[in-house]
matplotlib code that plots the C-alpha trace (Angstrom):
import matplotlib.pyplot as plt

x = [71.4, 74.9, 76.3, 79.2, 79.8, 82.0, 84.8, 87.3, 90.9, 91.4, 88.9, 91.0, 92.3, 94.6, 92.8, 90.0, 88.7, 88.1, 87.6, 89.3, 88.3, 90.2, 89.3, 92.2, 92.9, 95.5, 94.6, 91.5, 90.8, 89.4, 88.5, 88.3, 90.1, 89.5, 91.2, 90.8, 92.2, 93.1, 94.6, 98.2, 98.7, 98.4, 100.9, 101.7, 104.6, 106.5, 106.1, 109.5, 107.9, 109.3, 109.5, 111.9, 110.2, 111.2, 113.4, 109.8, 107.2, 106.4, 103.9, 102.8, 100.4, 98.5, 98.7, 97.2, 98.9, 96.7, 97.1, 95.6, 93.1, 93.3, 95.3, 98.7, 98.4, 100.6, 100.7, 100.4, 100.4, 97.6, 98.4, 95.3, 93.9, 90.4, 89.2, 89.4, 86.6, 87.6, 84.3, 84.6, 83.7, 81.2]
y = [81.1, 82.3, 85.9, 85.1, 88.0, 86.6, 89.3, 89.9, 90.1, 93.7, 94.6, 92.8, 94.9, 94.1, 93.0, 91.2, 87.8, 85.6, 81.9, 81.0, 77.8, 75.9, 73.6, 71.2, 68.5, 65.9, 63.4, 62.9, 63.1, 67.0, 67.9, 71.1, 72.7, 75.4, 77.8, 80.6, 83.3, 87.3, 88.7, 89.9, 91.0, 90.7, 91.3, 90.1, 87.8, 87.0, 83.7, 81.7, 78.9, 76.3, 76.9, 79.1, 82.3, 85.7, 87.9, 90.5, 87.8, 88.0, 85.9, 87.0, 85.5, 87.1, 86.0, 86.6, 86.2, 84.5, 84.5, 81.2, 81.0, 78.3, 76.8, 77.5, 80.6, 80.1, 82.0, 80.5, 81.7, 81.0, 81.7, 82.4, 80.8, 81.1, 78.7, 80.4, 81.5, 84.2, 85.1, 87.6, 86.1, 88.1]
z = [-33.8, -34.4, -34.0, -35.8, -38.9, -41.7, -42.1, -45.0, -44.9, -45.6, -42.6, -39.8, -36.8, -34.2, -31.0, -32.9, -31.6, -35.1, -35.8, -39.2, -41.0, -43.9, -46.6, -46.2, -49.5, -49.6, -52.6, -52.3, -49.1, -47.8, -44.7, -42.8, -40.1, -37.5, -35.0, -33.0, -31.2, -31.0, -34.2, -33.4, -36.5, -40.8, -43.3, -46.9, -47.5, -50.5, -51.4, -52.4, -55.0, -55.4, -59.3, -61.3, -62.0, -63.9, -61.6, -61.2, -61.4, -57.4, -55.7, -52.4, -49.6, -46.9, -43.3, -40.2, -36.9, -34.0, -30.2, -29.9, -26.6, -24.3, -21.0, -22.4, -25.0, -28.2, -31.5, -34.9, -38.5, -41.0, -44.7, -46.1, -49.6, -51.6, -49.5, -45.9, -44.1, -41.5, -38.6, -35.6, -32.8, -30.7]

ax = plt.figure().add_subplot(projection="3d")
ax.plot(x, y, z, "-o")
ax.set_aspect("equal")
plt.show()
């Protein structure tokens, strides 16, 4: 049995070990993907569409900032959508 705890965005801390998995969909093909690593940190981003919107019509997107584990560390970005799954790692 897993120890893994589903967490939400809001609730992530710097320093945190999580495993984040997508629902990815191209056509219609969908599969899923998965990484994991140390949060770095999250922040909020506004989002540039690529549509023409009112001057105050913002759209943002949240992000979390991983220290990816392995033989050669690296950092990657994961905007996050309504189907991401984020789970601390025990």
């Amino acid at each position: 049995m897993s120890t893994d705890t589903i967490v939400r965005y809001e609730d992530l801390q710097p320093g945190q070990r999580v495993r984040i998995t997508q629902r990815v969909k191209v056509g219609f093909k969908i599969w899923q993907t998965e990484v994991q690593g140390v949060v770095e940190r999250t922040e909020r981003r506004r989002n540039g569409l690529h549509v023409k919107r009112n001057f105050d019509d913002r759209a943002w997107t949240d992000l979390i900032l991983l220290r990816k584990e392995g033989k050669v560390p690296a950092e990657t970005t994961v905007a996050l959508d309504e189907y991401t799954r984020i789970e601390l790692l025990g």
